[in-house]
N, CA, C and O atoms as a GROMACS GRO file, in nm:
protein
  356
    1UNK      N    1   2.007   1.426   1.245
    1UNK     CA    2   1.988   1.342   1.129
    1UNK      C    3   1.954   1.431   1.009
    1UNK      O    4   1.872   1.520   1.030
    2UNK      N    5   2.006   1.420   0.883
    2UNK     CA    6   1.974   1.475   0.775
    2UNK      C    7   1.886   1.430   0.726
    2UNK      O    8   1.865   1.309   0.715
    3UNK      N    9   1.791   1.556   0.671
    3UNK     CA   10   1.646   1.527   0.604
    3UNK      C   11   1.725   1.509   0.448
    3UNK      O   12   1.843   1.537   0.425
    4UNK      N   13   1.642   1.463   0.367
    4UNK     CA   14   1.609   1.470   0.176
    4UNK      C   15   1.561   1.568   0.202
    4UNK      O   16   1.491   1.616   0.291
    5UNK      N   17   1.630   1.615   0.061
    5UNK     CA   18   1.528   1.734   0.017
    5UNK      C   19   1.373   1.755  -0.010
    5UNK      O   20   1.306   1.856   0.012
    6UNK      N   21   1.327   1.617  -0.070
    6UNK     CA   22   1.196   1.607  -0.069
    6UNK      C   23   1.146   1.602   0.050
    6UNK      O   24   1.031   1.645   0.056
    7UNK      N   25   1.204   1.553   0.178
    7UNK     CA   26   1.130   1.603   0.326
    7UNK      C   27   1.107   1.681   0.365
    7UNK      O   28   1.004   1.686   0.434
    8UNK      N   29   1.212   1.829   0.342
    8UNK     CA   30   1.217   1.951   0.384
    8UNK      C   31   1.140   1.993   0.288
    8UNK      O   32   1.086   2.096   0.329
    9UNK      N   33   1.092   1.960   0.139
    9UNK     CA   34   1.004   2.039   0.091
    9UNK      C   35   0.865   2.026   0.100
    9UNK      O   36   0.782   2.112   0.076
   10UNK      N   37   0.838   1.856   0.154
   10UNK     CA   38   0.723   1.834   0.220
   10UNK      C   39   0.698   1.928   0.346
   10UNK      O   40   0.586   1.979   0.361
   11UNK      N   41   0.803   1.952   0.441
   11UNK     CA   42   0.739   1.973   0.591
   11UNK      C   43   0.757   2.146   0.560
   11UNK      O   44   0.721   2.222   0.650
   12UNK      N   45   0.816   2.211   0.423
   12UNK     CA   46   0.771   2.364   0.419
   12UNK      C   47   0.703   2.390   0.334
   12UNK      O   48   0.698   2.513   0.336
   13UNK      N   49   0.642   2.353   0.254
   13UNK     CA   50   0.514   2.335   0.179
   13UNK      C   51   0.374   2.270   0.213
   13UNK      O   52   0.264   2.283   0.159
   14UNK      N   53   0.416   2.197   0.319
   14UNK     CA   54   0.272   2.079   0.414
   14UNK      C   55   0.190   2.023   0.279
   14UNK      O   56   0.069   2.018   0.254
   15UNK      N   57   0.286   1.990   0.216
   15UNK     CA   58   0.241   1.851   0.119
   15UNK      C   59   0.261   1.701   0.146
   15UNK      O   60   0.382   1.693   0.166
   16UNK      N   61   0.206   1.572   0.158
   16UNK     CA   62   0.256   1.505   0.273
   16UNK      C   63   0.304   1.386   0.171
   16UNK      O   64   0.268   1.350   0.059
   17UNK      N   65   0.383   1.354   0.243
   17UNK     CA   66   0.544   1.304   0.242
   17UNK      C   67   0.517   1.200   0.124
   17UNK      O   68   0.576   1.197   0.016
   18UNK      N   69   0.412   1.111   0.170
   18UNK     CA   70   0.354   1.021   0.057
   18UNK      C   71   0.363   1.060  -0.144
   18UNK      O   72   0.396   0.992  -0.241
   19UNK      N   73   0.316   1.196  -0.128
   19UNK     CA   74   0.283   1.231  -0.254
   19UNK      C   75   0.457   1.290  -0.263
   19UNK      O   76   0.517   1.277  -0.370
   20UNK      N   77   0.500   1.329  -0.189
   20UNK     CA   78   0.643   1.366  -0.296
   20UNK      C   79   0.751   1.262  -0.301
   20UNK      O   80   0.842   1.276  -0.383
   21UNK      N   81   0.748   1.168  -0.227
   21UNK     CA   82   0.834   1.082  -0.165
   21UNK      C   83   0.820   0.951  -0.234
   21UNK      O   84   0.908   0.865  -0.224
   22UNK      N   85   0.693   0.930  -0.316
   22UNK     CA   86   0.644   0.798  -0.348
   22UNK      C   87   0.680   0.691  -0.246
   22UNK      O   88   0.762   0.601  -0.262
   23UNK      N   89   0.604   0.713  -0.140
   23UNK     CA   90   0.547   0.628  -0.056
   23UNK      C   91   0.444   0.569  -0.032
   23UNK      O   92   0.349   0.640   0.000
   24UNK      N   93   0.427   0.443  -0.035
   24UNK     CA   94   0.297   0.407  -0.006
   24UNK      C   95   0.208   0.409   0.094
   24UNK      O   96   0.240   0.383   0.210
   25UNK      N   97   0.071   0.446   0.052
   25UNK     CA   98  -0.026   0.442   0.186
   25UNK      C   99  -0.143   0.356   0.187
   25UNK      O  100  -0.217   0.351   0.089
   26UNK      N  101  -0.170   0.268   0.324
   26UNK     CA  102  -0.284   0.196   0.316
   26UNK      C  103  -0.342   0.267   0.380
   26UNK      O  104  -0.290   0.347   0.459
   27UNK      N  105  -0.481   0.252   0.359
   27UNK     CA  106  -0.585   0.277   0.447
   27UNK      C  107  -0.645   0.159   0.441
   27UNK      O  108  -0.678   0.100   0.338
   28UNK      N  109  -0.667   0.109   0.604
   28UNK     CA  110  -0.742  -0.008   0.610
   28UNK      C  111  -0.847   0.003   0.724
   28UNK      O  112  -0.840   0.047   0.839
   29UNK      N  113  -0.964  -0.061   0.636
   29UNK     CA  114  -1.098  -0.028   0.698
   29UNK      C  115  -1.187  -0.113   0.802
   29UNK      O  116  -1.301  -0.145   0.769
   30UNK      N  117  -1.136  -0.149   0.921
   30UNK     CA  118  -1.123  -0.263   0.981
   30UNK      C  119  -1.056  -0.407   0.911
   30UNK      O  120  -0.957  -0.396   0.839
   31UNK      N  121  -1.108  -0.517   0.933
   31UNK     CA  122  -1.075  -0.650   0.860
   31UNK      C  123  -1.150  -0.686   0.743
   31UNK      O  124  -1.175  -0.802   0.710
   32UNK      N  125  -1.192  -0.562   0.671
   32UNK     CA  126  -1.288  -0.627   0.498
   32UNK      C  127  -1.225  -0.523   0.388
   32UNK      O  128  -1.239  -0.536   0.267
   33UNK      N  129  -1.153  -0.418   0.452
   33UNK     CA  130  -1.115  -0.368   0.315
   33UNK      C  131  -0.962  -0.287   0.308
   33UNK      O  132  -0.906  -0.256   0.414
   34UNK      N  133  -0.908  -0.258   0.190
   34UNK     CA  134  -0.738  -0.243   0.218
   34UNK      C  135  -0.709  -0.159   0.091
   34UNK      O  136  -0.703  -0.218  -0.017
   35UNK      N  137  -0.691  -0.026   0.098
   35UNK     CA  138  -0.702   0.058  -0.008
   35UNK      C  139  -0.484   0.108  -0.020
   35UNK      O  140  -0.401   0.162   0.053
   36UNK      N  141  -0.486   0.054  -0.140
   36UNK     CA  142  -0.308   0.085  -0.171
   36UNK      C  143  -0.319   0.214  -0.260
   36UNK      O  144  -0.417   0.227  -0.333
   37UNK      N  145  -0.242   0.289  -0.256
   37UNK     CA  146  -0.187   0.370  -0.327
   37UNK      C  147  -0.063   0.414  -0.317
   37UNK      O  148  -0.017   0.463  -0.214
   38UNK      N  149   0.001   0.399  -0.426
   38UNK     CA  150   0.186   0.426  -0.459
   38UNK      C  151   0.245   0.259  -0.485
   38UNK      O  152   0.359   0.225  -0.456
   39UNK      N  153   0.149   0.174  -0.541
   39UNK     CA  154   0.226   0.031  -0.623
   39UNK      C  155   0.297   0.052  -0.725
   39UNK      O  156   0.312   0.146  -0.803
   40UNK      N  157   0.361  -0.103  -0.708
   40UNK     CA  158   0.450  -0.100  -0.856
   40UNK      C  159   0.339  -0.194  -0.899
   40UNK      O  160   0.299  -0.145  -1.005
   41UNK      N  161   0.275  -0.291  -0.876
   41UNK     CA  162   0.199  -0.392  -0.906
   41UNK      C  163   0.176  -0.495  -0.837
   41UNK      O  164   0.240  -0.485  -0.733
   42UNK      N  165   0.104  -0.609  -0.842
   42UNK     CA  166   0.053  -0.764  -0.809
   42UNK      C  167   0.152  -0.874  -0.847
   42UNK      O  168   0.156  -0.946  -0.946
   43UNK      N  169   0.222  -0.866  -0.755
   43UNK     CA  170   0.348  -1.007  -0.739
   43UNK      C  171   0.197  -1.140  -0.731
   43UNK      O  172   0.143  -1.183  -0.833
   44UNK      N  173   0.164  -1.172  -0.615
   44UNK     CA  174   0.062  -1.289  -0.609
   44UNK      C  175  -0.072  -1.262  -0.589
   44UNK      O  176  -0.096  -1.168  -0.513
   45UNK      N  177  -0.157  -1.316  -0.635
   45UNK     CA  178  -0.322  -1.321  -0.619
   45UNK      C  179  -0.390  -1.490  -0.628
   45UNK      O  180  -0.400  -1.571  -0.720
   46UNK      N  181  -0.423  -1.492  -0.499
   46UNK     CA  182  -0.514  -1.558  -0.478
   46UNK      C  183  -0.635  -1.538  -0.378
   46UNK      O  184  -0.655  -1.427  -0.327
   47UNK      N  185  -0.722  -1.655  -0.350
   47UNK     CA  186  -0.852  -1.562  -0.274
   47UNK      C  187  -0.841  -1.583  -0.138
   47UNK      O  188  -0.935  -1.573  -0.060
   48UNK      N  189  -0.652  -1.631  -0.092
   48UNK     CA  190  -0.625  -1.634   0.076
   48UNK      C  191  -0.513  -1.568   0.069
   48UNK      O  192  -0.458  -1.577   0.179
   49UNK      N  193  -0.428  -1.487  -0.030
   49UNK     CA  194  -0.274  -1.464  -0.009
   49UNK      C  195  -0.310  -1.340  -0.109
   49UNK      O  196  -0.406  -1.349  -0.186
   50UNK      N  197  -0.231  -1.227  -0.102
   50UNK     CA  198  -0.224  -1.168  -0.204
   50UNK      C  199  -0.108  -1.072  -0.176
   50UNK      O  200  -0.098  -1.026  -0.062
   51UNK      N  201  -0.002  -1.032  -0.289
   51UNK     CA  202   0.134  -1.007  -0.265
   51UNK      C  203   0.138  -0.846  -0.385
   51UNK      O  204   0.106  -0.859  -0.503
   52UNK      N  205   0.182  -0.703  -0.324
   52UNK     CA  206   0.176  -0.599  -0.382
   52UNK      C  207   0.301  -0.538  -0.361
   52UNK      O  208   0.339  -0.510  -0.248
   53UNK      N  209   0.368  -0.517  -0.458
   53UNK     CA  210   0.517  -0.420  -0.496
   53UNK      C  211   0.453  -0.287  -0.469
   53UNK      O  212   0.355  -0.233  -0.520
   54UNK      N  213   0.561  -0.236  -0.344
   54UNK     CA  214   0.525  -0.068  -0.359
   54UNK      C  215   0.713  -0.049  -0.386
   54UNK      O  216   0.791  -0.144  -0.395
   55UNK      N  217   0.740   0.053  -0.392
   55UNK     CA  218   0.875   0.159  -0.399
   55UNK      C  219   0.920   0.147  -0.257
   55UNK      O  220   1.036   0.187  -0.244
   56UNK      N  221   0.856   0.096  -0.127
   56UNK     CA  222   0.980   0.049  -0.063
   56UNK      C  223   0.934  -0.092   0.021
   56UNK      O  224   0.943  -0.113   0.142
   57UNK      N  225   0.882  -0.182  -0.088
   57UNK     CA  226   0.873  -0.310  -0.049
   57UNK      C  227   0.752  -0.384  -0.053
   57UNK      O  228   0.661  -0.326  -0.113
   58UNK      N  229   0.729  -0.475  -0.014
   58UNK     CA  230   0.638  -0.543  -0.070
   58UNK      C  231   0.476  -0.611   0.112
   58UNK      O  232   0.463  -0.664   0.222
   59UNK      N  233   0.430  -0.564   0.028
   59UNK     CA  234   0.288  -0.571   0.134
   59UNK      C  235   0.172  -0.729   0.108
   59UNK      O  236   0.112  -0.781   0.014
   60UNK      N  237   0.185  -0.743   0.196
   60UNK     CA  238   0.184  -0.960   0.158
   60UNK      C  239   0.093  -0.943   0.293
   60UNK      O  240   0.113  -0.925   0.414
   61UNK      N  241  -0.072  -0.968   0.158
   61UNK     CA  242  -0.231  -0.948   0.298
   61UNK      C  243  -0.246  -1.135   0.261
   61UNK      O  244  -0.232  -1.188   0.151
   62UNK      N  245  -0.282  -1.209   0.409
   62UNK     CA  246  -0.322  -1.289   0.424
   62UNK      C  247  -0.492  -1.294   0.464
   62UNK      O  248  -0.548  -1.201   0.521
   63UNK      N  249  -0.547  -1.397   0.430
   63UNK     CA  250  -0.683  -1.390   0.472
   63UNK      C  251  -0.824  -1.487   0.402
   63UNK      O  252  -0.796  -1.603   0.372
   64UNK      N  253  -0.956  -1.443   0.379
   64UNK     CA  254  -0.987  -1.557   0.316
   64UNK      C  255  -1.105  -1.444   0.251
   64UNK      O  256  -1.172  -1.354   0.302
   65UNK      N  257  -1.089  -1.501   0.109
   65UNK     CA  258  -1.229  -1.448   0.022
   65UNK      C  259  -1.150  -1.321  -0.001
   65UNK      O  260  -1.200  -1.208   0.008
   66UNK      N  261  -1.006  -1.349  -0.034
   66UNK     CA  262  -0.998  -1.190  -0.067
   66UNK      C  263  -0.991  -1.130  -0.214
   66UNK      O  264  -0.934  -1.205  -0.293
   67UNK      N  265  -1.034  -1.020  -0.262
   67UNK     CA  266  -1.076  -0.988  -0.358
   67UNK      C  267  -1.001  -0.871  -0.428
   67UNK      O  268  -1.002  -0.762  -0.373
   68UNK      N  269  -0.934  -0.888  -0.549
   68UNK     CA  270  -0.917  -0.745  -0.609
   68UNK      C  271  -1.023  -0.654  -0.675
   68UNK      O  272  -1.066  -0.651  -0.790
   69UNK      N  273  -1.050  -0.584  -0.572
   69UNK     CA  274  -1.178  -0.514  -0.614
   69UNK      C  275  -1.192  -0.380  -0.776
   69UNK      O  276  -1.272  -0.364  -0.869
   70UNK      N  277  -1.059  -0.313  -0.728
   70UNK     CA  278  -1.047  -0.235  -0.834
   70UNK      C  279  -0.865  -0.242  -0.855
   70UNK      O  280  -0.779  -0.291  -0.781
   71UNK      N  281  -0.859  -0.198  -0.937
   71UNK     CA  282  -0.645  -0.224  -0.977
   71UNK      C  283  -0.682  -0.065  -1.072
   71UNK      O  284  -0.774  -0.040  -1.150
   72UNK      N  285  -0.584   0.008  -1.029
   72UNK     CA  286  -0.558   0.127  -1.145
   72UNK      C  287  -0.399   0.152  -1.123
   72UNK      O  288  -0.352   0.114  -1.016
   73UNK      N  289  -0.319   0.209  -1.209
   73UNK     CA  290  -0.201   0.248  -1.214
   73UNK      C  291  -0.176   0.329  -1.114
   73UNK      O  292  -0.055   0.350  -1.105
   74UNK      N  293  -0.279   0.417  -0.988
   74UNK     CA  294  -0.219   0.440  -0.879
   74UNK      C  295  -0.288   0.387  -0.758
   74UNK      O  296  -0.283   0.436  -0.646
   75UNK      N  297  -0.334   0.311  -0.785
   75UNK     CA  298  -0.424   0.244  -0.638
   75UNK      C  299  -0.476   0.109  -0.663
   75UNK      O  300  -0.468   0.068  -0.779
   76UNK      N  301  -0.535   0.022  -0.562
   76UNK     CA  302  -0.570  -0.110  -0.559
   76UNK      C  303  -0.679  -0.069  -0.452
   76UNK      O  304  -0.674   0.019  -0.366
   77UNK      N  305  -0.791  -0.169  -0.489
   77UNK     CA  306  -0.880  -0.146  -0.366
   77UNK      C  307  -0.901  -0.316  -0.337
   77UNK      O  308  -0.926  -0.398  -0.426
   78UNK      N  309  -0.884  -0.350  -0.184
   78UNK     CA  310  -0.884  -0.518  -0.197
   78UNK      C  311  -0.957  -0.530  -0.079
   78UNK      O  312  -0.931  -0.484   0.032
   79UNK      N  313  -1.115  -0.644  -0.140
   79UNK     CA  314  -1.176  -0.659   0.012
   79UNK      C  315  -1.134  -0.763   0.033
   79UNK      O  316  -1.043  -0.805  -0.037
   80UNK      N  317  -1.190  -0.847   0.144
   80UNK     CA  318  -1.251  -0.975   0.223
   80UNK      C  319  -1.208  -0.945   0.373
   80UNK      O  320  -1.188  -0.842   0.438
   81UNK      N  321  -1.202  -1.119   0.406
   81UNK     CA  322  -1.174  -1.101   0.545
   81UNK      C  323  -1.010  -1.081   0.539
   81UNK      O  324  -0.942  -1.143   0.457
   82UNK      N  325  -0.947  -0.979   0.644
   82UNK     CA  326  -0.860  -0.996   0.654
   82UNK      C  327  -0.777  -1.046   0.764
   82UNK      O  328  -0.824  -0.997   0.866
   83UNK      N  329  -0.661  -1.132   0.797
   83UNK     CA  330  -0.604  -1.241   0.894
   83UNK      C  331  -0.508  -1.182   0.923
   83UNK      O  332  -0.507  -1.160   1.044
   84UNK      N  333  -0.386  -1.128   0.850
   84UNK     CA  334  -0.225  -1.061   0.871
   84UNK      C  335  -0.267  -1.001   0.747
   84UNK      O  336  -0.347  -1.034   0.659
   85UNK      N  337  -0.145  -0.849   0.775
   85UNK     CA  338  -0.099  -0.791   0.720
   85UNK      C  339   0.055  -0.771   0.732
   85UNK      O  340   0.095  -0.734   0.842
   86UNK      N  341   0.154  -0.791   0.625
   86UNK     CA  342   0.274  -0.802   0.700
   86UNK      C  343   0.386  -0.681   0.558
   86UNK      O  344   0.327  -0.676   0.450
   87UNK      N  345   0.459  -0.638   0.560
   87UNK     CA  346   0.575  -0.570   0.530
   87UNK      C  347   0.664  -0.640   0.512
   87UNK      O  348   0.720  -0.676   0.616
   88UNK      N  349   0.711  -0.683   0.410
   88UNK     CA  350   0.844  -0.724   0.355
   88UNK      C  351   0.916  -0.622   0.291
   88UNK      O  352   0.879  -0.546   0.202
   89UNK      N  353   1.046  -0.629   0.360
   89UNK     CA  354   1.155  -0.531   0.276
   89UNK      C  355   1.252  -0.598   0.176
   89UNK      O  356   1.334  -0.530   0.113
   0.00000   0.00000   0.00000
């Protein structure tokens, strides 16, 4: 299979794939917190649904009391409880 060039310059430089690739990464911290980085923005917000554009698709957290905690042009930090997490392409 053929790599991108940005793969091969990730895996000979060990810069990871995320930062050259604009990919998104969650880190999620059990079921209360959900840290995005690499959005395009907030498709839906409410305090049981909330819907986030990344560069390859869209990340749609279900749950209750959920919160946009912080929003910056490269990250989102979102608590509450969380129910599903699901991937739309």
């Amino acid at each position: 299979m053929r790599k991108r060039i940005s793969e091969r310059v990730s895996e000979a430089w060990g810069i990871p794939k995320d930062v050259i690739m604009n990919i998104p990464r969650l880190t999620i911290s059990g079921d209360k917190e959900i840290y995005i980085e690499n959005h395009k923005g907030i498709l839906q917000y409410t305090d049981t649904e909330i819907r986030i554009s990344t560069p390859m698709g869209i990340v749609h957290i279900c749950g209750k009391s959920l919160l946009l905690e912080r929003i910056r042009l490269e990250d989102i930090l979102i608590s509450g409880t969380f129910e599903r997490i699901e991937y739309e392409i």
